[in-house]
MIMI-863758 format. One record per residue (C-alpha): residue number from 1; residue in three letters; y, x, z. Coordinates in nm, 2 decimals, decimal comma. Layout:
<rec k="NUM" r="Ala" py="Y" px="X" pz="Z"/>
...
//
This chain:
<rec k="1" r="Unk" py="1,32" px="-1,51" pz="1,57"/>
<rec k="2" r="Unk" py="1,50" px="-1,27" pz="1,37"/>
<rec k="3" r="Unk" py="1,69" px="-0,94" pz="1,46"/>
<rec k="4" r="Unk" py="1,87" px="-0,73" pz="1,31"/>
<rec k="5" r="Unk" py="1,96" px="-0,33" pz="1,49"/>
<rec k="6" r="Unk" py="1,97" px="0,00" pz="1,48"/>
<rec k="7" r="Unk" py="1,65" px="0,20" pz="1,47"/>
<rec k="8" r="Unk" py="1,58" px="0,28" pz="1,87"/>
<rec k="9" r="Unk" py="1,45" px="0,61" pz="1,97"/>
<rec k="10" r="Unk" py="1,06" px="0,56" pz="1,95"/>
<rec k="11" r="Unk" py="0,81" px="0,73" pz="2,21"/>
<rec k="12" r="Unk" py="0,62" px="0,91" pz="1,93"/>
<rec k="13" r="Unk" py="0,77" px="1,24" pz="1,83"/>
<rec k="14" r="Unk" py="0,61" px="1,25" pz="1,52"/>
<rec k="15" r="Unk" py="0,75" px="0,97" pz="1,35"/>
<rec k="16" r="Unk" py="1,12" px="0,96" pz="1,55"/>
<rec k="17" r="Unk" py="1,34" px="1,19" pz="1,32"/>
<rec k="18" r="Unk" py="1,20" px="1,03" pz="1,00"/>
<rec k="19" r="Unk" py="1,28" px="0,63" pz="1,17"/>
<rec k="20" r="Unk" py="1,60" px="0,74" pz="1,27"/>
<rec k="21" r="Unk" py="1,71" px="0,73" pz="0,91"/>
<rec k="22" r="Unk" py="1,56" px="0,36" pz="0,90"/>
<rec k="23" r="Unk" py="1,69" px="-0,03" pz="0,94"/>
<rec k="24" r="Unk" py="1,45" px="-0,22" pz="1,16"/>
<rec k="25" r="Unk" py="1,44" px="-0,62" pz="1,17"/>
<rec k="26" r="Unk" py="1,21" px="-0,85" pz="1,34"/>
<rec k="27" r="Unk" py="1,01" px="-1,07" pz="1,25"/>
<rec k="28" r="Unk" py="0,77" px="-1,29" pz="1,41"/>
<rec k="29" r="Unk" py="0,84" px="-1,14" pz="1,72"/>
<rec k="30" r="Unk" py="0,75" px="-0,79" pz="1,62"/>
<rec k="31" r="Unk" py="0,96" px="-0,51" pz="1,49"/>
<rec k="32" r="Unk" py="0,96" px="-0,37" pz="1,14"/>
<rec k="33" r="Unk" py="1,16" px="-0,05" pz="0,98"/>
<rec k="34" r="Unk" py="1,25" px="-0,04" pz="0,63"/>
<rec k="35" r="Unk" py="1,53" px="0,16" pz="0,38"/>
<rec k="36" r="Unk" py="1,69" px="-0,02" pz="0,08"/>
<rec k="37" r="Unk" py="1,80" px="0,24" pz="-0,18"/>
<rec k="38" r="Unk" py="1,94" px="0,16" pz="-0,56"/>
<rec k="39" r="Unk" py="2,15" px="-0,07" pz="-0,70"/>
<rec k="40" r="Unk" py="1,92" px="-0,24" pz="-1,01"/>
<rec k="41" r="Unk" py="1,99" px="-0,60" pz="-1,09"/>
<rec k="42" r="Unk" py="1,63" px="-0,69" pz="-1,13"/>
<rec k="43" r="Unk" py="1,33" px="-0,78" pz="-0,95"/>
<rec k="44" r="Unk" py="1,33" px="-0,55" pz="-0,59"/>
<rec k="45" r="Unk" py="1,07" px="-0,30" pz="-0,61"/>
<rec k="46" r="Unk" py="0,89" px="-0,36" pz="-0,30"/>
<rec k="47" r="Unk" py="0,69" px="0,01" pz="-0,14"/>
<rec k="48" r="Unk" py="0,35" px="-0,11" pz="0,05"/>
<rec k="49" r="Unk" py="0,14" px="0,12" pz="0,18"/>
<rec k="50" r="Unk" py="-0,19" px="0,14" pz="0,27"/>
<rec k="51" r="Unk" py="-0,31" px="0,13" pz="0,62"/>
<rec k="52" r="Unk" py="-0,25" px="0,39" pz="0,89"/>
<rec k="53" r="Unk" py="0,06" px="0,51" pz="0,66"/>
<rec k="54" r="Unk" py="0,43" px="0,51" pz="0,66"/>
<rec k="55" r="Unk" py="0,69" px="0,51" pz="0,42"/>
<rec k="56" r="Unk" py="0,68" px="0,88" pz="0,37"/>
<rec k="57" r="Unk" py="0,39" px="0,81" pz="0,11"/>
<rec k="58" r="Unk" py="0,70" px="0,73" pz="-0,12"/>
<rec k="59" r="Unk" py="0,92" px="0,98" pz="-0,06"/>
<rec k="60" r="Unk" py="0,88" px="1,16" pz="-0,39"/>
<rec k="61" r="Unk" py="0,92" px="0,82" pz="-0,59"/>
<rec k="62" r="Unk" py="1,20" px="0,62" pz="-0,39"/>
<rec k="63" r="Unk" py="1,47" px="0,83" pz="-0,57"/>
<rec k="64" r="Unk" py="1,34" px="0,80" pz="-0,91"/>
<rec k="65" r="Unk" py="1,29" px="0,44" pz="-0,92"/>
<rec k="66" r="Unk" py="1,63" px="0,40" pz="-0,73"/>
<rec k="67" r="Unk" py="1,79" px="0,50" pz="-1,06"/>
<rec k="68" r="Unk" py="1,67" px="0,24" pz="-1,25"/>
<rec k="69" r="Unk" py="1,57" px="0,01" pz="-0,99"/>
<rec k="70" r="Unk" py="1,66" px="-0,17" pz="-0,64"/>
<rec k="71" r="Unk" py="1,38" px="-0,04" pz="-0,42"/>
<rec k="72" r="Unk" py="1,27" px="-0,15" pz="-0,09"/>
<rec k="73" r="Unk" py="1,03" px="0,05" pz="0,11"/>
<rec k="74" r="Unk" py="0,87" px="-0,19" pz="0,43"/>
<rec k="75" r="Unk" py="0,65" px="-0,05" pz="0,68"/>
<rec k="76" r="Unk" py="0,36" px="-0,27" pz="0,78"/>
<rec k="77" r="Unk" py="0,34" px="-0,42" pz="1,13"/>
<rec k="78" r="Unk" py="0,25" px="-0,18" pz="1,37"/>
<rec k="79" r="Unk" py="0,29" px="0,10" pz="1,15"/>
<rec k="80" r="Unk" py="0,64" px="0,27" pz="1,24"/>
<rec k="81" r="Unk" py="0,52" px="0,38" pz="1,58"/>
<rec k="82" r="Unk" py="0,17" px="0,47" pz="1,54"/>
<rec k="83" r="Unk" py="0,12" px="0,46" pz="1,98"/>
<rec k="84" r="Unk" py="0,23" px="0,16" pz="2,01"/>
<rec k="85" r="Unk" py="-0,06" px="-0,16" pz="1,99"/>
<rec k="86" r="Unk" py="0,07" px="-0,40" pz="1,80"/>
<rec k="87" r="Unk" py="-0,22" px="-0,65" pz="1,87"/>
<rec k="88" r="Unk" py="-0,48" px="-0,77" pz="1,64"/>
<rec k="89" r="Unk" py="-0,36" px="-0,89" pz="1,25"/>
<rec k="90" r="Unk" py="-0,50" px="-0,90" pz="0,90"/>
<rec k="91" r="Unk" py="-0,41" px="-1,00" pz="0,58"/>
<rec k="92" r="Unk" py="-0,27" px="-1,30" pz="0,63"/>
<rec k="93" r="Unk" py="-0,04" px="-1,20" pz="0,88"/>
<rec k="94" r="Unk" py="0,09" px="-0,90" pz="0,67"/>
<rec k="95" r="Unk" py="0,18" px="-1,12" pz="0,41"/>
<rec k="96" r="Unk" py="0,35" px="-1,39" pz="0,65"/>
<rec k="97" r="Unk" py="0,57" px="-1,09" pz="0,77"/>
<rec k="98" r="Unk" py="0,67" px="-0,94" pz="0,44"/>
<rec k="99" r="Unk" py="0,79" px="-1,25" pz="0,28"/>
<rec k="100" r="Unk" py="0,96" px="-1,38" pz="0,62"/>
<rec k="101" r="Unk" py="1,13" px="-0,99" pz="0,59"/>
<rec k="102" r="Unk" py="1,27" px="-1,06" pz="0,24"/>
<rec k="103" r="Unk" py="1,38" px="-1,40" pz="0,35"/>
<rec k="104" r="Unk" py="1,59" px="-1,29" pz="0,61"/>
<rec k="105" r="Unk" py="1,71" px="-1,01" pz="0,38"/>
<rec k="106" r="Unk" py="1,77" px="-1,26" pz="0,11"/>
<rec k="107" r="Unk" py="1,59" px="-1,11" pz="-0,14"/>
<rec k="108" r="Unk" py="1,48" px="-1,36" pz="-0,39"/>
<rec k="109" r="Unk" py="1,20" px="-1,18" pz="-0,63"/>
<rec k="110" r="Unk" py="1,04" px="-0,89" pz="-0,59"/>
<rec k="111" r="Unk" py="0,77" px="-0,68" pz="-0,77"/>
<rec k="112" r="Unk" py="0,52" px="-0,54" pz="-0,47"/>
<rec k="113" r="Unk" py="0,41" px="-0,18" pz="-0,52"/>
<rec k="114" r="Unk" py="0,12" px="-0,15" pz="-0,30"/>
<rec k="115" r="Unk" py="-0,12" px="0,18" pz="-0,24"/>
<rec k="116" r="Unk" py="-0,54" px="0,19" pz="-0,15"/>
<rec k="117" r="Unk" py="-0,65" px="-0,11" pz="0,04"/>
<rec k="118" r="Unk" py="-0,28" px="-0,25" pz="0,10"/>
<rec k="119" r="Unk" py="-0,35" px="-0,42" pz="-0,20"/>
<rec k="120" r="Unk" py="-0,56" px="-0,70" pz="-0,05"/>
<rec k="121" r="Unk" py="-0,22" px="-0,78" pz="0,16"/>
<rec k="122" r="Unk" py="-0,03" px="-0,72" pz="-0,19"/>
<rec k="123" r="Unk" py="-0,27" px="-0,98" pz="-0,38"/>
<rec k="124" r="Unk" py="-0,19" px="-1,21" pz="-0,11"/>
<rec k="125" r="Unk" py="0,17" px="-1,17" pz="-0,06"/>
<rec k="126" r="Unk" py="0,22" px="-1,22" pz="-0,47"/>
<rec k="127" r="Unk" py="0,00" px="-1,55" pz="-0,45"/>
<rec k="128" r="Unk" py="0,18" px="-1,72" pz="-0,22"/>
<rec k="129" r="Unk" py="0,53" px="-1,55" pz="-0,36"/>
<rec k="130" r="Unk" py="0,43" px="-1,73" pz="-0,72"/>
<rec k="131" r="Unk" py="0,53" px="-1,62" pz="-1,04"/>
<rec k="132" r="Unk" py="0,90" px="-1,71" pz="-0,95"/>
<rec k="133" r="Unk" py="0,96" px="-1,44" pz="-0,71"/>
<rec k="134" r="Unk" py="0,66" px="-1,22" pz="-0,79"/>
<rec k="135" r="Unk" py="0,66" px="-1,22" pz="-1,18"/>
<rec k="136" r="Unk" py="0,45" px="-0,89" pz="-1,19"/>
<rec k="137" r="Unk" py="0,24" px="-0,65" pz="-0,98"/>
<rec k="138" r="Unk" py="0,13" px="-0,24" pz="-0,94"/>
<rec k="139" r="Unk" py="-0,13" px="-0,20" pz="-0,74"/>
<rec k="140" r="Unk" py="-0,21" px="0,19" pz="-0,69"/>
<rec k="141" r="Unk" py="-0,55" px="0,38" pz="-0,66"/>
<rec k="142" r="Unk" py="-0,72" px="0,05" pz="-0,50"/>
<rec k="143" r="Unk" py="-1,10" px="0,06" pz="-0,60"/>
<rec k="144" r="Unk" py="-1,17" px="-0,18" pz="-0,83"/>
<rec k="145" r="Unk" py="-1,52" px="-0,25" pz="-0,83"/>
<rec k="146" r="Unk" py="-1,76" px="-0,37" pz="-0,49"/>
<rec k="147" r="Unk" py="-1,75" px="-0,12" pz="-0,20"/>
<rec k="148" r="Unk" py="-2,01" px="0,15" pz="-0,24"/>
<rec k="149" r="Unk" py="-2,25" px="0,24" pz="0,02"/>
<rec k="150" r="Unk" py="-2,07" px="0,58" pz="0,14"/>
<rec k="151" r="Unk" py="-1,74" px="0,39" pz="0,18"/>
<rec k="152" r="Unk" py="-1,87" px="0,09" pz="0,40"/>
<rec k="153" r="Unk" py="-2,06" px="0,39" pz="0,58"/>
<rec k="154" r="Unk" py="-1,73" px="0,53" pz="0,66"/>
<rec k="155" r="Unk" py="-1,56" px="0,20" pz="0,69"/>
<rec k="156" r="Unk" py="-1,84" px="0,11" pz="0,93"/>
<rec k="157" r="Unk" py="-1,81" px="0,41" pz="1,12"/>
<rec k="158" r="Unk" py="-1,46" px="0,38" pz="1,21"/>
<rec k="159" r="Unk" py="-1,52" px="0,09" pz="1,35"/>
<rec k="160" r="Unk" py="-1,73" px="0,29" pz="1,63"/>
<rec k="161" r="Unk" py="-1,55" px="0,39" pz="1,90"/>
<rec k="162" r="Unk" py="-1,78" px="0,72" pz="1,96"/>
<rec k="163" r="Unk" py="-1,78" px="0,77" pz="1,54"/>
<rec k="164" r="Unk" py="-1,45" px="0,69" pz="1,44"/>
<rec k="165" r="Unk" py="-1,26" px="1,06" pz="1,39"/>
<rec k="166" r="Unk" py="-1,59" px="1,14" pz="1,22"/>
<rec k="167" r="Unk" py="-1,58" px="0,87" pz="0,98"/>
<rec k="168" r="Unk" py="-1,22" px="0,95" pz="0,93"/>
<rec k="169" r="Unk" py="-1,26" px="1,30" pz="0,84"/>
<rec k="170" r="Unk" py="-1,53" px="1,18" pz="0,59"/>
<rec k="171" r="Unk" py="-1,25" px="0,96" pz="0,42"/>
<rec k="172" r="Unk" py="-1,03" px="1,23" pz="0,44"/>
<rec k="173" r="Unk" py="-1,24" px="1,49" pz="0,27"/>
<rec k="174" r="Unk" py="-1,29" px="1,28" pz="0,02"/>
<rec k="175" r="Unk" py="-0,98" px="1,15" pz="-0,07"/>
<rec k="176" r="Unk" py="-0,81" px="1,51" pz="-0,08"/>
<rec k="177" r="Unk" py="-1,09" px="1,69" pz="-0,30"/>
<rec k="178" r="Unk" py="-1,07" px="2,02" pz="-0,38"/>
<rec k="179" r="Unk" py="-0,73" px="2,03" pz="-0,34"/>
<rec k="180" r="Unk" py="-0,48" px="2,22" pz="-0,13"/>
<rec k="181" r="Unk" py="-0,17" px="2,05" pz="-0,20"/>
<rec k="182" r="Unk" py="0,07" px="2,09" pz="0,14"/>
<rec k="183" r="Unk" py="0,17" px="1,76" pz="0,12"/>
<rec k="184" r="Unk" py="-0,10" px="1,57" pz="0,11"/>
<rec k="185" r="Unk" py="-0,28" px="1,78" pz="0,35"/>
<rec k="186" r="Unk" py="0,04" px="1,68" pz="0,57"/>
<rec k="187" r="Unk" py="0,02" px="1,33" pz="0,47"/>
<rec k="188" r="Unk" py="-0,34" px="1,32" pz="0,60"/>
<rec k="189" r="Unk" py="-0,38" px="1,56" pz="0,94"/>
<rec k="190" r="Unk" py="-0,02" px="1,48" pz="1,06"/>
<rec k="191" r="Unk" py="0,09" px="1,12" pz="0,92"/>
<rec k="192" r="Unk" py="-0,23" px="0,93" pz="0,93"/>
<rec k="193" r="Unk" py="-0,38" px="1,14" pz="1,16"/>
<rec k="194" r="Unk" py="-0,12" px="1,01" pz="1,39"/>
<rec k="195" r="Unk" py="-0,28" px="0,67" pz="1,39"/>
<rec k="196" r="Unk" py="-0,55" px="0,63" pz="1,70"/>
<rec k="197" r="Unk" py="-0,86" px="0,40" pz="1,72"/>
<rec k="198" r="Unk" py="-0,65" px="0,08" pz="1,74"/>
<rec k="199" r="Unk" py="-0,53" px="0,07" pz="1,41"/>
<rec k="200" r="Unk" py="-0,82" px="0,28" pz="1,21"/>
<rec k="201" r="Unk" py="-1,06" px="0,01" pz="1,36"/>
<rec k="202" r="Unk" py="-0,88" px="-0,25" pz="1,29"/>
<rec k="203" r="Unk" py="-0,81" px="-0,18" pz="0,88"/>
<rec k="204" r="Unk" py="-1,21" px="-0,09" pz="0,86"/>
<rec k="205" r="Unk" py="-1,27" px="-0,41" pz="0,96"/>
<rec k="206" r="Unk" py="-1,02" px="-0,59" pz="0,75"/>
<rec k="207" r="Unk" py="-1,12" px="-0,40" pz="0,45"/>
<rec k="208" r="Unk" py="-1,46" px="-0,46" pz="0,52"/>
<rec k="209" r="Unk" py="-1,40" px="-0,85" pz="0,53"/>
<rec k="210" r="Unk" py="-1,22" px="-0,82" pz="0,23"/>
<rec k="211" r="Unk" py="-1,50" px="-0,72" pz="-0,02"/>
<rec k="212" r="Unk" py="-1,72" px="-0,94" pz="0,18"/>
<rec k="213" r="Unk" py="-1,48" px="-1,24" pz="0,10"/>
<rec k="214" r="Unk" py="-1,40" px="-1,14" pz="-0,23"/>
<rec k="215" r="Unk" py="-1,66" px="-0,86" pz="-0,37"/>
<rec k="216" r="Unk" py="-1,42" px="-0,66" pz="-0,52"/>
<rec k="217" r="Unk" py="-1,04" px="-0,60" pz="-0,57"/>
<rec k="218" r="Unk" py="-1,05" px="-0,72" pz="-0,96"/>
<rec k="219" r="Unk" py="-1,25" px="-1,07" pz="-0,81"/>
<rec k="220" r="Unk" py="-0,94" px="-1,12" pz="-0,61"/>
<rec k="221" r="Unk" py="-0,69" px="-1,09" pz="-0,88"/>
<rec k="222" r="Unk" py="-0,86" px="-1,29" pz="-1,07"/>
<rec k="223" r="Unk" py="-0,82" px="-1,57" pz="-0,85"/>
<rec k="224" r="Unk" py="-0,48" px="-1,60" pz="-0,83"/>
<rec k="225" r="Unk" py="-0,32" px="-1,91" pz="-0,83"/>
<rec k="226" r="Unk" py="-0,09" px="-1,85" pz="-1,11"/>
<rec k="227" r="Unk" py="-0,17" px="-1,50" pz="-1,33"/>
<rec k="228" r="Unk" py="0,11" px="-1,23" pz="-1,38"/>
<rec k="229" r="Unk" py="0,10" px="-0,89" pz="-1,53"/>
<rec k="230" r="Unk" py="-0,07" px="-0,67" pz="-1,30"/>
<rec k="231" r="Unk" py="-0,13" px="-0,30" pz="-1,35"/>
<rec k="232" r="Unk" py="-0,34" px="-0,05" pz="-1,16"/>
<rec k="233" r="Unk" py="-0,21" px="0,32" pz="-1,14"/>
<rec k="234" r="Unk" py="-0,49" px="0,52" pz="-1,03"/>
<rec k="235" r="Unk" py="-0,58" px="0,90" pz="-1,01"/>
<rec k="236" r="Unk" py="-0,97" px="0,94" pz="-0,83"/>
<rec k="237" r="Unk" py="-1,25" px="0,73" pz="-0,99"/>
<rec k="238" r="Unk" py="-1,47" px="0,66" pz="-0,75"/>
<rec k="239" r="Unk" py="-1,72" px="0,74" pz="-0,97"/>
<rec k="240" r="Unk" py="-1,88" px="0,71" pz="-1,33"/>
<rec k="241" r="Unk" py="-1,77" px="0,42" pz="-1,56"/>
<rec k="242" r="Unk" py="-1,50" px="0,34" pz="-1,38"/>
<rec k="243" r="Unk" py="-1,22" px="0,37" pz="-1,64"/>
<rec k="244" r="Unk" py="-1,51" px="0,13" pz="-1,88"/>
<rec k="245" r="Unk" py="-1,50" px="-0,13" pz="-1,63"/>
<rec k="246" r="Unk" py="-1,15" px="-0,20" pz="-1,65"/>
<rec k="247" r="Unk" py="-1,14" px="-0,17" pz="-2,00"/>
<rec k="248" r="Unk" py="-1,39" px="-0,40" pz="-2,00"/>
<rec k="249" r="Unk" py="-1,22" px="-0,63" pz="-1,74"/>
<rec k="250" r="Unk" py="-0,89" px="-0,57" pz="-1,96"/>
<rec k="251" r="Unk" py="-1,04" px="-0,74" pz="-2,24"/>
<rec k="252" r="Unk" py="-1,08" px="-1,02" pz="-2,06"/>
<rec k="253" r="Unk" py="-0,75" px="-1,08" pz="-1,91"/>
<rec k="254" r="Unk" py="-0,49" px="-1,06" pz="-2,11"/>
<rec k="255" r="Unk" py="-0,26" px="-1,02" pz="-1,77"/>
<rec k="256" r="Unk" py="-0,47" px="-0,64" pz="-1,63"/>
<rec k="257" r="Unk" py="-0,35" px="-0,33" pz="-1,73"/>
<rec k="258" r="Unk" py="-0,46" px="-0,01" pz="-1,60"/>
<rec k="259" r="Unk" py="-0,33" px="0,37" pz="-1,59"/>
<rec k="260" r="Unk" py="-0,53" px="0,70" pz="-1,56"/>
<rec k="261" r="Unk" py="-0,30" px="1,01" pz="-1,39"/>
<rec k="262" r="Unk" py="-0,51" px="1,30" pz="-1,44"/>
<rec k="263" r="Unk" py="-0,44" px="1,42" pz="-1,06"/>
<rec k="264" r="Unk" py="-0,72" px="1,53" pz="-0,78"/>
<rec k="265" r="Unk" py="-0,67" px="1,34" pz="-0,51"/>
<rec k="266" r="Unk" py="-0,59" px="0,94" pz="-0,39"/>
<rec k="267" r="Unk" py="-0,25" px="0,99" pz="-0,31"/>
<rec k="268" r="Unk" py="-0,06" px="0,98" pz="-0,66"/>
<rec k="269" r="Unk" py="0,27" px="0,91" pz="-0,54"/>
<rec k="270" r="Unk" py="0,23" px="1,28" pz="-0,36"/>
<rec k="271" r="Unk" py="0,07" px="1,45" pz="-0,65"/>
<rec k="272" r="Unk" py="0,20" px="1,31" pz="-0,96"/>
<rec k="273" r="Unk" py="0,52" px="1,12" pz="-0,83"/>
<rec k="274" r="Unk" py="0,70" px="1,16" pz="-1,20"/>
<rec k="275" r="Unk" py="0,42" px="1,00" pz="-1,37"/>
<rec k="276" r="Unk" py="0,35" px="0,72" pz="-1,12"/>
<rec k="277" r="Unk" py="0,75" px="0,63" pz="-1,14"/>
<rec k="278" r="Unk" py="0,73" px="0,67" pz="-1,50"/>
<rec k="279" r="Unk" py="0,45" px="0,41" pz="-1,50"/>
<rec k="280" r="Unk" py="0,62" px="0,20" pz="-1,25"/>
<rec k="281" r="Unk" py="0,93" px="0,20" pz="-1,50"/>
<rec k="282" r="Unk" py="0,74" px="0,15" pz="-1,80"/>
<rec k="283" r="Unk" py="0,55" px="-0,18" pz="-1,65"/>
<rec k="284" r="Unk" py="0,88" px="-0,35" pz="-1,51"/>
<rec k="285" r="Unk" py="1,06" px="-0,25" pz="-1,85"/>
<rec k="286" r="Unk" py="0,80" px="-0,52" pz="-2,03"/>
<rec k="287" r="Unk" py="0,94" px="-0,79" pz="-1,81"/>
<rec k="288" r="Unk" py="1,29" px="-0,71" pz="-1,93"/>
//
């Protein structure tokens, strides 16, 4: 089934001003808000978040890329109004409902720009896309390596209906550091806070199954049906010889590529949105 309408008034006050700028389509029977802005005659940049976050995460880098660039920025399945349960999903069903969105928007090839842990659905959604309509793909402060014992901690936690906000907060205070930047401290305690148990349990447990499916994030790529330039734009190791395991992966694979922002945090596209357009521009200029 597919829809086409106006954005309707949502029940949650914290996202309603900033949808009401947004199209909405459905697909497979559920609803899903995006914004189209540019007019490049290449591949569609394609803005995927991570879980439990919305396509404010772009805001600072839509308008850059839109000068250069058609950009499209899709909000997951259940992710325009956090309160509302969207029922249970996972990777493969987030990549089902991107490409049956740009298949009803007729858009033929895209390059997917995915953030944290919506890579696994970004690895999935290029596989099955091919190198015809995905020919490359960024992939944005996603940890690289296996999952360390503090994050499946965390991860595990959420998953805990009595230790969820704590585990949470413990992925919060980590990704945000030392620093005090407004909006990422906004991005975290207003937009992702706004997300309940529902959906923090439920991308725990998908990322979880993820790194127990594949190991790591770099293991995944590399199994690929058909390889395409892929570069990872990060800014927070997650910790020592990080940068030498890429290199060292790099050397390997002709295809992996890999970008250090010298930036605090795990939200780039809030920090250091010049350089990770700049990046962005650089990578999809080599195609050309």
């Amino acid at each position: 089934m597919l829809e086409n309408k106006s954005m309707r008034n949502g029940d949650d006050s914290m996202n309603k001003q900033e949808n009401s700028q947004l199209s909405s389509i459905v697909i497979n029977g559920h609803e899903f808000t995006y914004d189209i802005h540019g007019e490049g005659d290449g591949p569609v940049l394609l803005l995927l978040t991570g879980w439990c976050q919305d396509h404010r995460l772009f805001n600072y880098i839509v308008q850059p890329l839109a000068q250069q660039h058609k950009v499209l920025r899709l909000n997951w399945r259940g992710h325009s109004y956090p309160q509302q349960l969207p029922g249970d999903f996972g990777v493969n069903e987030q990549a089902e409902d991107v490409i049956g969105v740009l298949n009803a928007l007729d858009i033929e090839k895209v390059i997917p720009v995915s953030t944290s842990h919506g890579g696994w659905a970004n690895i999935e959604i290029t596989d099955r896309l091919g190198t015809a309509r995905a020919p490359q793909t960024v992939v944005i402060d996603w940890i690289m390596g296996e999952a360390g014992e503090a994050l499946l901690r965390d991860l595990r936690d959420i998953q805990n209906p009595e230790k969820w906000v704590s585990g949470r907060q413990s992925l919060f205070d980590h990704w945000l550091g030392v620093s005090s930047n407004r909006a990422i401290m906004d991005h975290l305690n207003k937009e992702m806070a706004s997300f309940g148990y529902d959906m923090w349990e439920r991308s725990c447990r998908v990322i979880e199954q993820a790194y127990e499916k594949w190991g790591a994030p770099l293991q995944r790529m590399s199994a690929l049906k058909e390889k395409r330039p892929i570069v990872h734009i990060y800014s927070q190791a997650p910790g020592p010889g990080y940068e030498e395991m890429q290199q060292s992966f790099k050397e390997k694979h002709s295809w992996f590529d890999y970008k250090c922002i010298k930036a605090q945090t795990h939200f780039p596209t809030l920090e250091s949105p010049e350089a990770v357009a700049n990046h962005i521009h650089d990578f999809v200029s080599q195609l050309r």
